[in-house]
C-alpha positions as CSV (number, residue, x, y, z in Angstrom):
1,X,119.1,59.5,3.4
2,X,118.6,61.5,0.1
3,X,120.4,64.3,-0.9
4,X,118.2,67.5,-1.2
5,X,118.5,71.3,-1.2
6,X,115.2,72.5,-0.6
7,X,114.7,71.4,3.0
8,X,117.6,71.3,4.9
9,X,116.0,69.0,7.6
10,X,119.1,68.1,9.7
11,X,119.6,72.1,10.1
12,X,115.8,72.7,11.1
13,X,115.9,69.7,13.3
14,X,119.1,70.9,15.0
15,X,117.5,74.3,14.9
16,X,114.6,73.0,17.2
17,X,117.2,71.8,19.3
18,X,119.5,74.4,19.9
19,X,116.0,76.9,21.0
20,X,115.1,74.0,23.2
21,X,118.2,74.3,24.8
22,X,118.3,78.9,24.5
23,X,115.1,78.7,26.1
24,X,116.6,76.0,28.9
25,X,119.6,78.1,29.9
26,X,117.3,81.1,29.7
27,X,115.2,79.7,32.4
28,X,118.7,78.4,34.3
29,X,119.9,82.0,34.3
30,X,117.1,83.7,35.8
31,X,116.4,81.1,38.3
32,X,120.6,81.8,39.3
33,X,120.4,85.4,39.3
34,X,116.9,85.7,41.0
35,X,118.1,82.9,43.5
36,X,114.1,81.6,43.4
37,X,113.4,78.3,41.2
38,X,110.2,80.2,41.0
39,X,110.0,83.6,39.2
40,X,106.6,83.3,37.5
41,X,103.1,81.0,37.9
42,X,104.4,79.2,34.6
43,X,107.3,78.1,36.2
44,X,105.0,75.8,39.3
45,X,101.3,77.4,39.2
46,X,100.4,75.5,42.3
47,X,103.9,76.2,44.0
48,X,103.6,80.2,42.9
49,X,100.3,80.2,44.9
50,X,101.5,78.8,47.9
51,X,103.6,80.6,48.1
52,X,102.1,83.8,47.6
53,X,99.2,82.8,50.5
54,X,102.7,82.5,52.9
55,X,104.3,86.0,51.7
56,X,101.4,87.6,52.4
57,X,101.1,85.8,55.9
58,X,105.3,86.6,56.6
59,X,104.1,90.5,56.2
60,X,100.8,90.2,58.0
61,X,102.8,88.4,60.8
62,X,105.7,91.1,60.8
63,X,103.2,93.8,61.0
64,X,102.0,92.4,64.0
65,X,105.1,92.1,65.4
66,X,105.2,95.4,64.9
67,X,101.9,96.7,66.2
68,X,103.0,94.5,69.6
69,X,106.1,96.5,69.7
70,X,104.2,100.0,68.7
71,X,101.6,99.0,72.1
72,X,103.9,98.0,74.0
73,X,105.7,101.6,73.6
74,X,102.0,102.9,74.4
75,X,102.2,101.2,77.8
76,X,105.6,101.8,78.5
77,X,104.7,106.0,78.1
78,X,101.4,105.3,80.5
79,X,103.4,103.5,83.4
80,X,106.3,106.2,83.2
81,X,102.9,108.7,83.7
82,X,101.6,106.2,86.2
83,X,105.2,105.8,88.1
84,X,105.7,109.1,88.6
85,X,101.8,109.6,90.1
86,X,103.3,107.1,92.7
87,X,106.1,108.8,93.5
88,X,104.2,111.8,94.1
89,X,102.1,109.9,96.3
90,X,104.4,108.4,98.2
91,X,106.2,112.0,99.2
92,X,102.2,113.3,99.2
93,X,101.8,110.5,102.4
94,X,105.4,112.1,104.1
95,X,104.2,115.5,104.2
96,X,100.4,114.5,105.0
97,X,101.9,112.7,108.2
98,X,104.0,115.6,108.8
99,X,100.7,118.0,108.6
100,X,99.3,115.4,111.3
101,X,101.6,116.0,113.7
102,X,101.1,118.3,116.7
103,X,104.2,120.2,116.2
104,X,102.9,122.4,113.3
105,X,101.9,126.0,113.5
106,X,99.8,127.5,110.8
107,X,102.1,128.7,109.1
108,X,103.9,125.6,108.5
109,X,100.9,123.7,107.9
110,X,100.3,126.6,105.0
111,X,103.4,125.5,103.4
112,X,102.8,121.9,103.3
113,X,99.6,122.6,101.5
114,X,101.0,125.0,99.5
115,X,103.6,121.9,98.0
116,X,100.6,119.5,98.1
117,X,99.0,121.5,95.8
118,X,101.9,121.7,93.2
119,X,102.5,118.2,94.0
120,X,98.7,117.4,93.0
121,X,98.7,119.9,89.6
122,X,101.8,117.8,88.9
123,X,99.6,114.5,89.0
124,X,97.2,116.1,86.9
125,X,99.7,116.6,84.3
126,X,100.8,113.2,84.1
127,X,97.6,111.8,83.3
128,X,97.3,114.0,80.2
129,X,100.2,112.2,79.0
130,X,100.0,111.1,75.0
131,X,101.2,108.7,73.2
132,X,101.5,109.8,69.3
133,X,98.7,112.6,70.0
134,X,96.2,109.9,72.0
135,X,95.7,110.8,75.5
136,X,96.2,107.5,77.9
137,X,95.5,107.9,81.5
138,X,93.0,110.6,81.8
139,X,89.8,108.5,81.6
140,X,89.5,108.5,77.9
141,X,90.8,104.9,77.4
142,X,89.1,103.4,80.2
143,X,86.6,100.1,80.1
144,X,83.3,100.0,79.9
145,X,81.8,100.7,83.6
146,X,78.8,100.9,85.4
147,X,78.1,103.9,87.6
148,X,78.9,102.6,91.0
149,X,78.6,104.1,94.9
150,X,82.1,104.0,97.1
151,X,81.6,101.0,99.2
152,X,83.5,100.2,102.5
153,X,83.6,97.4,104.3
154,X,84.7,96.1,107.8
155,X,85.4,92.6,108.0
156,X,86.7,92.8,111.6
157,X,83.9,93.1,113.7
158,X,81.1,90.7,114.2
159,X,79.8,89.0,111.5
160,X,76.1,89.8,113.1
161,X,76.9,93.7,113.2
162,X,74.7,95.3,111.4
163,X,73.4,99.2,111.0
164,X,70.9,98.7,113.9
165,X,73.7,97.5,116.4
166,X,74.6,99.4,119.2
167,X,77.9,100.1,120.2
168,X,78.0,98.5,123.2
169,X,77.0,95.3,121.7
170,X,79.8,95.3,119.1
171,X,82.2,92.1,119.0
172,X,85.3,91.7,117.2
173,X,85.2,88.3,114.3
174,X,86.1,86.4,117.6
175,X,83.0,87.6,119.5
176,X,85.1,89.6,121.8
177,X,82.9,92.9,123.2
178,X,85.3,95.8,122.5
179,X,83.8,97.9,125.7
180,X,82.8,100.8,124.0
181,X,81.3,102.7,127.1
182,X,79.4,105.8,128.3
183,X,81.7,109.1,128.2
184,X,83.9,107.6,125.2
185,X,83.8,109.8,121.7
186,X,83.9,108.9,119.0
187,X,85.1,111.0,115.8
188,X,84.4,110.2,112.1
189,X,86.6,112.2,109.0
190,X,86.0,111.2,105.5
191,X,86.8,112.9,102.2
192,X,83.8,113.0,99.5
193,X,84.8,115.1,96.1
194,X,88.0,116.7,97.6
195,X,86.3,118.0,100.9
196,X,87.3,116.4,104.1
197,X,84.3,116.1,106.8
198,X,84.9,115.8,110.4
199,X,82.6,114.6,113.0
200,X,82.3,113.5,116.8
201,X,79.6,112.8,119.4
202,X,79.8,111.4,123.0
203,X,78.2,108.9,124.3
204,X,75.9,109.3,126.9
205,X,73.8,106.8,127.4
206,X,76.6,104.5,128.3
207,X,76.3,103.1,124.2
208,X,73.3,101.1,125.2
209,X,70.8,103.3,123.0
210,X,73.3,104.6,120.5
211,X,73.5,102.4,117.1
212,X,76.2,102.3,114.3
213,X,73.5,104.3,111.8
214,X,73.1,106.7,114.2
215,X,76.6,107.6,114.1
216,X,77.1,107.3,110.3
217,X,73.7,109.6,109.9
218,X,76.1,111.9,111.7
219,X,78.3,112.3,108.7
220,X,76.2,113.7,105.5
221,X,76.0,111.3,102.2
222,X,76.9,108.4,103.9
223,X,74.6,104.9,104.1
224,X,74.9,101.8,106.8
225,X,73.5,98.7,105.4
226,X,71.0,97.6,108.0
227,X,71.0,93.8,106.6
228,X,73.8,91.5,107.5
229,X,75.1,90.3,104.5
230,X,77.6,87.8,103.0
231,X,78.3,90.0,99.8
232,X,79.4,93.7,100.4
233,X,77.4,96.3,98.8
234,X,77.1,99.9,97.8
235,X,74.0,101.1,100.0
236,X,71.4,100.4,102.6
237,X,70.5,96.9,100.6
238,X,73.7,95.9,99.5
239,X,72.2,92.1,98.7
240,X,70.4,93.6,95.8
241,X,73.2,95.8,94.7
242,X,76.9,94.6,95.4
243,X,78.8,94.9,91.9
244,X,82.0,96.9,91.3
245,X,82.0,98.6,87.8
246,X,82.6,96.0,85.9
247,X,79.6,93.9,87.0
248,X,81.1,91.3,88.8
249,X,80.1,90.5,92.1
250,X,81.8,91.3,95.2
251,X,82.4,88.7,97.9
252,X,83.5,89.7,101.5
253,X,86.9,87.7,102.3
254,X,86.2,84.7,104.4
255,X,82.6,84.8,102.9
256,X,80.9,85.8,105.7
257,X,78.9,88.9,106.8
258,X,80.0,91.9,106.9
259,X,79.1,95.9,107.8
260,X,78.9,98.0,104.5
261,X,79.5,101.8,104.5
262,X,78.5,103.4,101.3
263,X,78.0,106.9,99.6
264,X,74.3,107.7,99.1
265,X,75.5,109.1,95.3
266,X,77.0,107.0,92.5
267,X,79.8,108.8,90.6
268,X,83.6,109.8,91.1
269,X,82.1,113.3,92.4
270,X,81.0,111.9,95.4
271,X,83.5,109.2,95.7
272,X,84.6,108.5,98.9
273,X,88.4,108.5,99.4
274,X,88.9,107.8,102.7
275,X,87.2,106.8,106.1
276,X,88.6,106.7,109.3
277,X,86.6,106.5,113.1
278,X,88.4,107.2,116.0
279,X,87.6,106.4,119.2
280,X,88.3,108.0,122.8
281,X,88.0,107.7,126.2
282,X,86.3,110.4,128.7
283,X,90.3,111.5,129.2
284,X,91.1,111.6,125.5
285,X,93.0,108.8,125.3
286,X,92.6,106.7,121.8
287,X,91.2,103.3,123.1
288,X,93.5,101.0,119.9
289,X,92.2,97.8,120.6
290,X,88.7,99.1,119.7
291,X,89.9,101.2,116.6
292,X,91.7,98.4,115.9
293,X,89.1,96.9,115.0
294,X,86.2,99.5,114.5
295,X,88.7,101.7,111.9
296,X,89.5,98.4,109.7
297,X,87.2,99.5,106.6
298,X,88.8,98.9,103.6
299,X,87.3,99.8,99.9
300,X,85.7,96.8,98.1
301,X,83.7,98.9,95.4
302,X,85.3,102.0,93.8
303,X,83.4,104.4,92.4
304,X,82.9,104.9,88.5
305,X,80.8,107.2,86.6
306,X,79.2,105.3,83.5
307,X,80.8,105.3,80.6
308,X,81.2,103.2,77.2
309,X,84.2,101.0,76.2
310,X,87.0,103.1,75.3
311,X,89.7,100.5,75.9
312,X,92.8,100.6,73.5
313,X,92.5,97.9,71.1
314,X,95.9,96.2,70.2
315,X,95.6,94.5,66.8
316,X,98.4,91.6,67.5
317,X,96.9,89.5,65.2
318,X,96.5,87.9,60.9
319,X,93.2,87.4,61.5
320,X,89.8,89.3,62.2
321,X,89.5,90.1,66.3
322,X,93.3,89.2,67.3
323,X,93.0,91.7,69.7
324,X,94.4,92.7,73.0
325,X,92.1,94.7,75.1
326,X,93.7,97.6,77.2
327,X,91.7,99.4,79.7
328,X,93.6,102.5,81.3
329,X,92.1,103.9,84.2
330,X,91.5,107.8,84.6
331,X,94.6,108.8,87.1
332,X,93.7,112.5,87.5
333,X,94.0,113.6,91.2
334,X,90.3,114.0,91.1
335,X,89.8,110.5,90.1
336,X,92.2,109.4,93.5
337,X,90.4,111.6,95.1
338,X,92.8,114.3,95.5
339,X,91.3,117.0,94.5
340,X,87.6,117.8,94.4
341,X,85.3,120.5,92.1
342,X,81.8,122.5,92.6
343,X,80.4,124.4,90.0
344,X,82.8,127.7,90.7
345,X,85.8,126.3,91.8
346,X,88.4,123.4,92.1
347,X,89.9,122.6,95.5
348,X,92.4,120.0,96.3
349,X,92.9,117.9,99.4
350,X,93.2,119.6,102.8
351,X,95.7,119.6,105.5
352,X,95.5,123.0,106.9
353,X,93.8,121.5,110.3
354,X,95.8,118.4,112.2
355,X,92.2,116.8,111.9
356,X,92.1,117.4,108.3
357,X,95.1,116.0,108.1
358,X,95.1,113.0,109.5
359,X,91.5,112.4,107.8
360,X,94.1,112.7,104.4
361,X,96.0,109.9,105.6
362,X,93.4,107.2,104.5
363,X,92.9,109.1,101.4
364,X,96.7,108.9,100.4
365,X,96.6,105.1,101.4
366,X,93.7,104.7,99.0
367,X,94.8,107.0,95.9
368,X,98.5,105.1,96.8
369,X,96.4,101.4,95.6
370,X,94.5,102.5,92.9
371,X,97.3,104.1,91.0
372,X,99.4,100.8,92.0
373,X,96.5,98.7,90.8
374,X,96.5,100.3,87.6
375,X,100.7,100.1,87.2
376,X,100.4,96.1,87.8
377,X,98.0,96.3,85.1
378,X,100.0,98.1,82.5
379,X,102.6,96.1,83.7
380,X,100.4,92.8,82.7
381,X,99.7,94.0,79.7
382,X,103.1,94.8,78.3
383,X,103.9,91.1,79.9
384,X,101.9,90.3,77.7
385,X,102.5,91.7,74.4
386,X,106.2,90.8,75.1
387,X,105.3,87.1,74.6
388,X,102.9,87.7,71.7
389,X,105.8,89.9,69.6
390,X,108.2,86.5,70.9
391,X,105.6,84.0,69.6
392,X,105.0,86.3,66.2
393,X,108.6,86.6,65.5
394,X,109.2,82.9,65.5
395,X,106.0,82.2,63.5
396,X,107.4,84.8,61.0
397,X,110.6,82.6,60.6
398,X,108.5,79.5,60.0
399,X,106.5,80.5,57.9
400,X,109.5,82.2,55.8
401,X,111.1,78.6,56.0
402,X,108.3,76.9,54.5
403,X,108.0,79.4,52.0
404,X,111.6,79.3,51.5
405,X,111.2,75.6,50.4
406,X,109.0,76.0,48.0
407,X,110.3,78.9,46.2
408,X,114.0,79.4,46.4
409,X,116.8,78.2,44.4
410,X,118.9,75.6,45.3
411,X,121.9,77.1,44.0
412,X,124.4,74.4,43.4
413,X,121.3,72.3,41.6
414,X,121.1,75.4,39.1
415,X,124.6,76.3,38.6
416,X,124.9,72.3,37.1
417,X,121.9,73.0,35.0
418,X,122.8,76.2,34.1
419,X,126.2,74.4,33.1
420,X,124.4,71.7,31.5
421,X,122.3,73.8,29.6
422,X,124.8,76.4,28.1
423,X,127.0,73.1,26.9
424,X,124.4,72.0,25.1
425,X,123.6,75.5,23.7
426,X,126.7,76.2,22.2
427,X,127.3,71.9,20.8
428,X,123.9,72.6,19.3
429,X,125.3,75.9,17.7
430,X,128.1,74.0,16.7
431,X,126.0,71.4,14.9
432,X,123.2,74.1,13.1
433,X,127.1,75.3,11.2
434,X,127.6,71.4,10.3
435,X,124.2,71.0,9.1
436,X,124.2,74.2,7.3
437,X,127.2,73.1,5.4
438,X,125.4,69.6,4.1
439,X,123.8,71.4,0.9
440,X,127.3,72.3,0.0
441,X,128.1,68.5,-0.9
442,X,124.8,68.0,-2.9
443,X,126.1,71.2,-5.3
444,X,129.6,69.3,-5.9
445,X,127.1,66.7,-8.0
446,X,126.1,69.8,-9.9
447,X,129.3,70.3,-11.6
C-alpha cells in the first residue's frame, strides 16, 4: 500500500465504521430504555402498523369494558329503585288484607289509607330515580310499544264458555257444571285508573236466562269476547286483536279456548289492575268451589300507551351496533295501577270500604308481578353485561399479548447487542487514533 498524506483512507474507512457502529448502539440504547424493539415505522414499517391497528383495538376494547361496567352501575341504581317498589308492595298487600278484614272501624280503616298513601308517593319517588342526571324507571326509557287494552283471561272454565254462556251452563276445564243457581249473587270489583268499581246482581231466573256478558255489561268499560277462542285477546274479537305491546302474539296456556275480559279503552289510564267475581249463595255464604274457578282471571295483555323506542342503548362493543338493548318499564304507582288521575285531581288506591278493600287485593297481586317482572329483567341484563365486561377483559389481554410480540423488547437480546455494539464503538475509536497516526511515518521520509 503506498504511502500518502493527502487521503488518509484507512482513517475514513475506519471512520465509516465507527458511525456504523454510533448509529448501532444508538438504536440498541433506545430500544433498552424504551423496552420496545419498535420506537418508530423505520425501525419494522409493517410491524409499526400492526401494531398500531392492535393499540387502538386494546383501548377501544378497554373502553368497552368500561361502558359494560358504567351500565351495569345504571342497572344496579334501577333495581335498588325497583327493590324498594317491592318492598313497599309487599307491606302495601299486609295492610290491604288488614283493611279487608271485618274488624276495622272507620277510623282505622282511615289510617291504613292514610300510610297507603305515603307508602304509594314513596313508589312514585323511586321511579324518578337517576342515574348521572338520566331518569330510569319512570317510562322515559321504556321499548317501543303499541297501545294495548288490559286483557284477562280465565283458563279454568270450559273451553266452550264464551260471552253468550249462561251461568248455569258453565263447566269447569273438566266439564264439571259449577251449580250456579237461582237466589245466588254474584259481585264483581275491579280497579280502572285508580278507581275501584263494585258490583252485584241476583239471580233470579234460576241462571238459565242470565249470560256472562250480561254480568260484565254490569260493570262500565269492560268487554266479554263473545267468540271462543284459542288465542286471548283485548276486546269483543280477540282473534283479530290478541298482541301484547310488543306485537307478539299471545297464546292461552294449554292452547285451548279461553273467555277474554278486556277494557273497552287502550292506554295505562284505563288499565285494569285487578278483577275479582265473587259468588254467593241466597244465605251469603261464598260458594269456593265455583269462585275457584269463576275468579281464576289472570292478566295476559298489559296495557301500554304508544310510544317510540326509548330503550337505553349499552355500547359494549369495537365495532358499529355492538349494542345491548335495555328497555326499563315505567314503575310509577300509576303505571301498577296504584294510583289513578282525572283532569282536577290525583287519587290513589282505596281501602276505606272492606269491599274496596278486598277489590285492592288483586290489584296488589298484579302491581306485586309487574314490578317483579321488570327486576328479573334488570337483573338479566346486568347478567349480562357481567359476561360481556368478563369476555372484553380477556380479549383486552390477548390482544395486548399479540401486540406485545411484535413490539416489545426482548431485553436480554438487546442488552447483548447493546454490549456488542458499544465494544465495537469504542475498538473502532481506538483504531480512527491508529489510523490518524499513519501520516506521521510518511513525514519521517521527509527529513
Amino acid at each position: 500500500m503506498s504511502l500518502v498524506v493527502k487521503n488518509n483512507l484507512s482513517a475514513l474507512n475506519t471512520l465509516n465504521i465507527m458511525n456504523t457502529n454510533s448509529t448501532a448502539l444508538n438504536k440498541s440504547l433506545k430500544k433498552v430504555s424504551s423496552g420496545m424493539k419498535i420506537n418508530s415505522a423505520a425501525d419494522d414499517a409493517s410491524g409499526y402498523q400492526i401494531s398500531e391497528r392492535m393499540r387502538v383495538q386494546i383501548k377501544s376494547l378497554d373502553q368497552a369494558n368500561q361502558n359494560a361496567q358504567n351500565g351495569s352501575s345504571l342497572l344496579k341504581t334501577a333495581e335498588g329503585a325497583v327493590s324498594s317498589t317491592v318492598e313497599i308492595i309487599k307491606t302495601l298487600k299486609q295492610k290491604v288484607l288488614n283493611a279487608a278484614n271485618g274488624t276495622n272501624t272507620d277510623s282505622d280503616l282511615a289510617a291504613i289509607q292514610s300510610e297507603m298513601n305515603q307508602s304509594i308517593d314513596q313508589i312514585n319517588d323511586n321511579a324518578n330515580v337517576t342515574f348521572n342526571g338520566k331518569y330510569l324507571v319512570d317510562g322515559s326509557a321504556s321499548s317501543a310499544t303499541s297501545a294495548t287494552k288490559s286483557a284477562f283471561t280465565n283458563q279454568s272454565l270450559g273451553t266452550a264458555t264464551t260471552g253468550s254462556s249462561t251461568l248455569a251452563s258453565l263447566t269447569n276445564r273438566d266439564g264439571k257444571s259449577l251449580g250456579i243457581v237461582s237466589g245466588d249473587k254474584i259481585s264483581i270489583s275491579y280497579v280502572v285508573n285508580g278507581k275501584t268499581v263494585t258490583t252485584s246482581i241476583r239471580i233470579t231466573d234460576g241462571a238459565s236466562g242470565t249470560k256472562i256478558s250480561d254480568i260484565i255489561g254490569q260493570a262500565t268499560g269492560l268487554s266479554v269476547n263473545t267468540t271462543a277462542t284459542s288465542v286471548v285477546g283485548t276486546g269483543a274479537t280477540p282473534a283479530t286483536n290478541n298482541k301484547d305491546g310488543q306485537g307478539y302474539t299471545v297464546h292461552s296456556t294449554d292452547g285451548k279456548n279461553v273467555l277474554t275480559i278486556a277494557t273497552t279503552t287502550a292506554g295505562v289510564s284505563n288499565a285494569l289492575a285487578g278483577f275479582t267475581i265473587n259468588v254467593t249463595d241466597k244465605d251469603g255464604n261464598a260458594k269456593k268451589d265455583v269462585n275457584k274457578v269463576l275468579d281464576n282471571f289472570t292478566e295476559a295483555i298489559t296495557a301500554h300507551d304508544l310510544s317510540k323506542d326509548h330503550s337505553i342503548q349499552l355500547q359494549v362493543g369495537t365495532k358499529a351496533n355492538q349494542t345491548i338493548s335495555v328497555g326499563l318499564s315505567d314503575m310509577g304507582a300509576k303505571a301498577l295501577g296504584l294510583q289513578g288521575q282525572s283532569s282536577t285531581t290525583t287519587f290513589n288506591l282505596d281501602v276505606t270500604t272492606q269491599e274496596r278493600a278486598t277489590a285492592a287485593i288483586d290489584v296488589l297481586d298484579k302491581a306485586l308481578q309487574k314490578a317483579l317482572t321488570q327486576q328479573t329483567k334488570i337483573g338479566s341484563a346486568e347478567s349480562r353485561l357481567d359476561y360481556t365486561s368478563q369476555n372484553l377483559t380477556t380479549s383486552s389481554e390477548n390482544v395486548t399479548n399479540a401486540e406485545s410480540t411484535i413490539r416489545d423488547a426482548d431485553m436480554a437480546k438487546e442488552m447483548t447487542e447493546y454490549t456488542k455494539n458499544n465494544v465495537l464503538k469504542q475498538a473502532s475509536q481506538a483504531m480512527l487514533a491508529q489510523a490518524n497516526q499513519s501520516g506521521s511515518g510518511v513525514l519521517s521520509l521527509l527529513q
